[in-house]
Structures are given as C-alpha cells and as structure tokens.
N, C-alpha and C positions, 0 to 999 in steps of 0.2 A: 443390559447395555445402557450405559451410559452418555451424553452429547456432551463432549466440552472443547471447546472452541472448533464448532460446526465438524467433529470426529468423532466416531464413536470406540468408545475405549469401553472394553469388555468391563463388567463391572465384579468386584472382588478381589483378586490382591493390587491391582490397578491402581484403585485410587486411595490405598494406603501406600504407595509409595512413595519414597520423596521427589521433592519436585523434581530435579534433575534427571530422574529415572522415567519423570510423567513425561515431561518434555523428550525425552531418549524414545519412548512410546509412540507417541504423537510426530516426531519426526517420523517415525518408522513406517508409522501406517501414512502420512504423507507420500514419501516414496514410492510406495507400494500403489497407491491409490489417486494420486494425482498427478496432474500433467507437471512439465517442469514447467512452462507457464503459469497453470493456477498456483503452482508451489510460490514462483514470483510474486504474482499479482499478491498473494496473502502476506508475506513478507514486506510488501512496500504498503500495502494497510494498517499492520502492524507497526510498522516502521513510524507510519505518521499517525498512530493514536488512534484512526478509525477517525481524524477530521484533516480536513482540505488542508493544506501548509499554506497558502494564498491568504483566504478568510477567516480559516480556525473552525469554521460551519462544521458541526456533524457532517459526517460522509452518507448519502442514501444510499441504495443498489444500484445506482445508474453512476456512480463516481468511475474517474477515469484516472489511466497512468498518464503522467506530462512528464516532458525533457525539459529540466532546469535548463541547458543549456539547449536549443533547437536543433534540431538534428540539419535545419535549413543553412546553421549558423556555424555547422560543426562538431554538433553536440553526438553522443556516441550511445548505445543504449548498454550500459554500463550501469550497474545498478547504482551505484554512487548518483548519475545524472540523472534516475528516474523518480519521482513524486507522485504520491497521490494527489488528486486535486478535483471539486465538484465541476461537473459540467459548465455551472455560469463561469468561474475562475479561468475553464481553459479556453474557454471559449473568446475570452476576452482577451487571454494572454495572447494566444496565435503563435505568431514564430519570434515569439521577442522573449529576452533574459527578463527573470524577473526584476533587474535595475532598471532595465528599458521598460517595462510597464508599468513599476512605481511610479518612474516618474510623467510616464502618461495618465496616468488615474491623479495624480499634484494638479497639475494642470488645470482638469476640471473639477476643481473640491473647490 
C-alpha cells in the first residue's frame, strides 16, 4: 500500500496508471471512505494551495473554512463563497468582506 495524498492506493498497477485514471482512483476511494464534508473541506485546501488566501501563510492543521462573503452579510455556503484561511486571518476578518477588511488593516499600517 501506497499514501498519496493522505489515501491509500493499493500499490501495483495503481501507480502506473496515468494520471487521470489515479485521480479517477483517488476520487473513488474518496467516496467510499469519506464524509461529503471532509470530501469538502480537502477540496477547498486544494483549492487554495494548502495556504491561507488572506496572508498566503502555509496552512497548519488547525486552518479553517471562511465565507468570502459573510453568511451574517448574505453570504451562502456555496463552494464558490467558501476559503481556506489560517486561524489569525479569520479571526480578524469576523463578519466583514474581505474589501471591508482590507481596508481596515490600511488604516492602521
């Protein structure tokens, strides 16, 4: 058995396949084996590189999902509106777009 990208993919005609067919794999055992949540959350880590969209920071294991637009604000949990983002970033942001926070963080620079 093999680990690539935290799944384990039996090892032998596997990982001679081409990538398309790995990825077809790795969806599959996705499915099979993970929640539609984590299936989420891995896809929106993906999505942004494995760093914050805010500060660009590496992501540790305590990063979190943020609503570009605030759910407070109208924002919808719609993957389009969801981000990754490290703890300090959302913690700052709160229920504000990130325009609105830009230009609170102007302010005091």
């Amino acid at each position: 058995m093999v680990t690539t990208n935290r799944f384990i993919v039996p090892q032998g005609d596997a990982l001679w396949m081409s990538a398309p067919s790995r990825i077809r794999l790795i969806e599959r055992a996705m499915r099979k084996y993970c929640s539609s949540s984590a299936r989420k959350r891995l896809r929106i880590y993906d999505r942004a590189e494995g760093r914050c969209v805010y500060c660009g920071d590496p992501l540790g294991d305590d990063w979190q999902i943020d609503h570009l637009v605030p759910r407070a604000q109208g924002g919808s949990d719609h993957r389009e509106n969801l981000v990754a983002s490290c703890c300090r970033c959302n913690a700052f942001k709160l229920d504000r777009t990130p325009s609105q926070w830009f230009a609170r963080i102007q302010v005091f620079c």
